[in-house]
N, C-alpha and C positions, 0 to 999 in steps of 0.2 A: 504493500500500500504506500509507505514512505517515498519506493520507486517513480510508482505510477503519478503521487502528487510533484514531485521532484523534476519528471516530463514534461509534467502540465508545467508548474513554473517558467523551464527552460525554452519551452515551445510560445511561450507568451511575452518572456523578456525582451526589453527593448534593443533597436538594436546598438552595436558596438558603439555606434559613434554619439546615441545617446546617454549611455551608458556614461562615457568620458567627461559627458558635459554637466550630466548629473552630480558624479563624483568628485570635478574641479572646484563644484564650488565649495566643500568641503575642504578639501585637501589644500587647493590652493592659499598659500600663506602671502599676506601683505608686502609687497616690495616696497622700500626706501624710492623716493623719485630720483630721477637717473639727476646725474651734474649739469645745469646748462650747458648745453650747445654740444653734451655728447652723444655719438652718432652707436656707438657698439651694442651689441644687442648682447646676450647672453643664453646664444645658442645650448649650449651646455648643464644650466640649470634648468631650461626649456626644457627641456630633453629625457630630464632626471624628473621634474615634476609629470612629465606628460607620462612617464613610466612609473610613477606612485599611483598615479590616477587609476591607470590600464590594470597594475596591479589588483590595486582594491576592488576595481570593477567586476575584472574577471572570477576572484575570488567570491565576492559575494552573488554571483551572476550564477555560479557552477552549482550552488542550491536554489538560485530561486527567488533571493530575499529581493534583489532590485526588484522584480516582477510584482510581489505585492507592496509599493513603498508609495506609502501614500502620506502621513505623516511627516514633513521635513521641519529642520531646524530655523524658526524665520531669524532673519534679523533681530536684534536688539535694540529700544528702546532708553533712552537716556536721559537725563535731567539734570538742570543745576542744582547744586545744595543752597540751599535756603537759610539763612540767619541760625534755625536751628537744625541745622545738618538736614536728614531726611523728611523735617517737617518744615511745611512750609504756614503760618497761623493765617489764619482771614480774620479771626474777632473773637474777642473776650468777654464776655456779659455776666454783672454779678445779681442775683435773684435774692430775695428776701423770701424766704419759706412761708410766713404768715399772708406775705402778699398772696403766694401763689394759689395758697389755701383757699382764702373768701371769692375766689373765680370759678365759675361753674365746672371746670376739673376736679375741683375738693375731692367729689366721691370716689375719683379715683385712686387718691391718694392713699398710701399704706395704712393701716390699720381700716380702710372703708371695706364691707361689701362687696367680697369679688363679682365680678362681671357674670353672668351666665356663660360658659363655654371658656372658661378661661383657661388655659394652661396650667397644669398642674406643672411646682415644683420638678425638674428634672427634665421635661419632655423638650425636644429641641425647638427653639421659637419658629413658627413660620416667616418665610420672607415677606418683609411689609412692603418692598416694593416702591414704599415714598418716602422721601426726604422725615427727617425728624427735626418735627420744630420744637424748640428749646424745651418747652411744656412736655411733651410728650416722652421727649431723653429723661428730662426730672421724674418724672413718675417713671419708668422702666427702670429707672437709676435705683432709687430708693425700694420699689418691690426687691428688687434684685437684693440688694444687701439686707433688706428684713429678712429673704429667706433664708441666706446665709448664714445670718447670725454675727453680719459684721455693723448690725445698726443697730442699737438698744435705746439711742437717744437721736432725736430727730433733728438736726443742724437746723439754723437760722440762713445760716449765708452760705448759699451753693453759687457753684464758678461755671458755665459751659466754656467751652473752648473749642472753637471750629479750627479746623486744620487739613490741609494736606499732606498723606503720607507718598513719598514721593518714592520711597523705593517700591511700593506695593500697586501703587497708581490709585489712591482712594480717598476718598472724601470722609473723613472722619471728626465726629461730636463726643469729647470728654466731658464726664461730666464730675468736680471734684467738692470736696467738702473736709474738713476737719470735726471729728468727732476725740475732744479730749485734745492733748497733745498727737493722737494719731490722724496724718493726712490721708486720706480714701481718694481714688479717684475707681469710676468706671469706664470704658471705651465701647462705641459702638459704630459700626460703619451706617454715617450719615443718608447713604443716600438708600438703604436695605434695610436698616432698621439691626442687622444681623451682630449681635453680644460678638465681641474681639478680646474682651480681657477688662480684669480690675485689678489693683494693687494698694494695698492698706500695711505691712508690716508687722507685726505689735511683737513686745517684749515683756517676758515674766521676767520678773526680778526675784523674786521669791516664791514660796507654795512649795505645793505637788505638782507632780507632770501628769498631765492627762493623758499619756501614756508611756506606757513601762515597758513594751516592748517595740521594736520594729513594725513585728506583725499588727499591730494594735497601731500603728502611725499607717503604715498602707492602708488597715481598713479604714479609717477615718480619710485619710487624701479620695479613696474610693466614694465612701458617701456624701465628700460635696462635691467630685466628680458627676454624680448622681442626681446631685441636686442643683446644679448649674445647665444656666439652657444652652445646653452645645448638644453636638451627635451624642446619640450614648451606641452603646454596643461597643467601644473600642476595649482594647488590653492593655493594659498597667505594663511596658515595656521598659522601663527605667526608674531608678532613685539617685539623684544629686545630695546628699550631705553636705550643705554649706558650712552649718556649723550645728550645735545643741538647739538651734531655736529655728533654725530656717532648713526646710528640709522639699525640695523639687521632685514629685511623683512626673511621670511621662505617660500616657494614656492615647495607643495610635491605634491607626486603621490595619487589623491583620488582611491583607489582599488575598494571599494565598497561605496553607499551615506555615507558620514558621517567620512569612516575610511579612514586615513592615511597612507603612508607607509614615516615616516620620513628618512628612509636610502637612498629612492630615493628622491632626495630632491636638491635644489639650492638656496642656502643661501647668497641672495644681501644686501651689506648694501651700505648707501649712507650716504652722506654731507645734511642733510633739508634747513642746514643755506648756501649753496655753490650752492649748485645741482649736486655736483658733484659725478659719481660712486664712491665709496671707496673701496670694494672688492667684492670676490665672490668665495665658497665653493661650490663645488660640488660632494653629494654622490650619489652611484651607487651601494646598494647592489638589485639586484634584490629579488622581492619576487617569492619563489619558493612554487608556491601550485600545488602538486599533486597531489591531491583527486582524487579516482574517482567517475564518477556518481552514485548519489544516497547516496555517504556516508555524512554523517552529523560528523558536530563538537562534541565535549564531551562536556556537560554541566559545567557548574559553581560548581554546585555539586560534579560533579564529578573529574573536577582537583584540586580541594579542600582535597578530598582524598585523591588525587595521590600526595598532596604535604603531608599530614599528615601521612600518609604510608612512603613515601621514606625518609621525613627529619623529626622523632619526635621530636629529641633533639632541633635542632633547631630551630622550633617552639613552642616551650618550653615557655609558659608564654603569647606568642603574641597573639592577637586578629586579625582578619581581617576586614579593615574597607573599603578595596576598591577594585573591581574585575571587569574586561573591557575585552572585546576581541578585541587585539591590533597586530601590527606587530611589533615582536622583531626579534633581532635580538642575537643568541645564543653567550653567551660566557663563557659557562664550567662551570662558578662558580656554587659552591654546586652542583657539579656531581662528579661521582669517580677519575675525570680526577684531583680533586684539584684545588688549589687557586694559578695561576701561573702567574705574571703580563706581562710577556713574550712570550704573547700567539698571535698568529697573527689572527687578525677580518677572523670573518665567509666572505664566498663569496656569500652566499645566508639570506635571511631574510625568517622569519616562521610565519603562524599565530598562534599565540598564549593569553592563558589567562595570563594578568597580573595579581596574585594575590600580593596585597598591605597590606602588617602586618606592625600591631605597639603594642610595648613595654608597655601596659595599667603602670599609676602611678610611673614610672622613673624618677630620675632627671633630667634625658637627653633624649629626644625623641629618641627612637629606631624605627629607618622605616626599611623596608625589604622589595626586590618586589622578587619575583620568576616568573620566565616564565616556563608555561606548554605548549603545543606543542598541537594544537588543534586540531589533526586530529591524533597523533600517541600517547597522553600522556606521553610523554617523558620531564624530566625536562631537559631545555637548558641552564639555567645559573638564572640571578640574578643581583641583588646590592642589598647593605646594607649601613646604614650610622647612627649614632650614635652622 
């Protein structure tokens, strides 16, 4: 059967010459502009690239993969930084709680009455679809931290804060408050309505710990996992130890037994020694697989290749010592596009092979990961660190 689809492929692929033009743009790396007024061409590196191309081509061509390649790596997207780095502010507005109260809203306000059909604690909010105006963030704000258990006392003077997230591409409404010496803020993407995260801190100084063991700290990160309107269904993938009081659970999407998709992910940390939430990060790049049936991933082998074809310089010396089929997510580096740190994140996550190089007999460990693209071999980016 393998065969018979493996004919169908080869019988379908494009042919050789576009084959070369597909994989150029891939492969091909950005040239330096030549010297004024010089005339020489560079026959030679022509010639070497145009046989990296042919390479790759042919190889991925011999199963099949160019033939269903329909997903490619677009362009990257860019932005200036903004006064405050990735965020760019539009406007600041401070509300008086008691005001907000005496407006025909009140009923909505915590402690009122819930609505008919309301959301129960835990269940993932629906997309609202429309802009959030200041009033309606304040009320989602406050439900939000009554259910928690991060609001006991109702603030006077709440802050909205409109802003542009510039690496993410999104219009986003903070909304923040002091409760005590503790600052709270929540986040929402403005124009969705869709919970992005909150962040409040707190410190025991003294007492008992509201938990005695680890196991008794995961299940606690678990039930305001639970009780936060993100996806539920995810798996507890990680614990960050910052220190005695601040402790980071990891909570992602299992795609397949075993693998993870970290970009879809809900990141709770909590108080061990309090019990109290202390924040929560929530990403959302979807993974995009669109294979079709019947095609199969590139082997280990084979994007092995497609990284020692498209970058030789730079695996110059390195050894590979670690290779995984993971979900990344793409961001240019070491593709034609350049090393640009003003790049705004991918909107989609890939699967892909992580290959893992290191520096053999350095002073300094050189690690390097490249991501290949496991249904199209296309390299999507990387890190490096030295």
């Amino acid at each position: 059967m393998k065969r018979e689809i493996q004919r169908a492929y080869q019988k379908a692929a494009p042919e050789r010459g576009e084959l070369l033009r597909m994989y150029e743009r891939v492969l091909n790396r950005a040239e330096a502009a030549p010297e004024r007024g010089a005339r020489r061409t560079r026959p030679l590196r022509r010639l070497t690239q145009a046989a990296a191309v042919a390479a790759v081509a042919a190889l991925l061509a011999s199963v099949g993969y160019a033939a269903c390649r329909r997903w490619v790596l677009p362009a990257p997207t860019t932005y200036e930084p903004g006064e405050g780095g990735i965020f760019r502010e539009h406007g600041r507005s401070d509300y008086q709680l008691s005001t907000l109260e005496s407006t025909e809203t009140a009923a909505a306000w915590p402690g009122a009455e819930p609505e008919t059909g309301a959301a129960e604690p835990g269940t993932a909010e629906p997309t609202q679809n429309e802009p959030l105006t200041d009033e309606a963030l304040i009320r989602k704000g406050l439900e939000l931290l009554t259910q928690v258990g991060m609001l006991d006392v109702q603030p006077e003077q709440l802050t909205v804060v409109r802003q542009e997230n510039l690496f993410w591409g999104r219009e986003e409404a903070e909304l923040s408050l002091n409760r005590g010496d503790l600052h709270i803020t929540v986040k929402y993407n403005a124009e969705t309505g869709k919970f992005l995260g909150l962040h409040g801190a707190d410190w025991q100084l003294e007492g008992c710990a509201a938990c005695d063991t680890e196991a008794e700290a995961a299940a606690l990160a678990q039930r305001y996992y639970e009780a936060l309107p993100v996806e539920q269904g995810y798996v507890m993938t990680d614990v960050e130890r910052y220190d005695e009081q601040y402790w980071s659970f990891d909570f992602c999407r299992e795609v397949e037994p075993g693998v993870f998709n970290q970009y879809e992910m809900v990141r709770v940390a909590i108080n061990p020694v309090s019990g109290q939430l202390t924040g929560c990060v929530v990403f959302y790049v979807p993974l995009l697989d669109d294979h079709e049936p019947g095609q199969e991933r590139i082997s280990q082998e084979q994007a092995e290749q497609i990284a020692q074809i498209s970058l030789p310089e730079l695996l110059k010396g390195m050894e590979l010592v670690r290779a995984e089929q993971s979900i990344g997510l793409p961001n240019w580096n070491f593709t034609k596009y350049g090393d640009n740190p003003n790049r705004r994140a991918s909107q989609v996550s890939r699967w892909a092979w992580a290959l893992h190089y290191e520096r053999p007999n350095s002073e300094f460990t050189e690690q390097l990961v490249l991501l290949v693209d496991s249904y199209t071999g296309e390299i999507l980016g990387g890190d490096s660190t030295k």
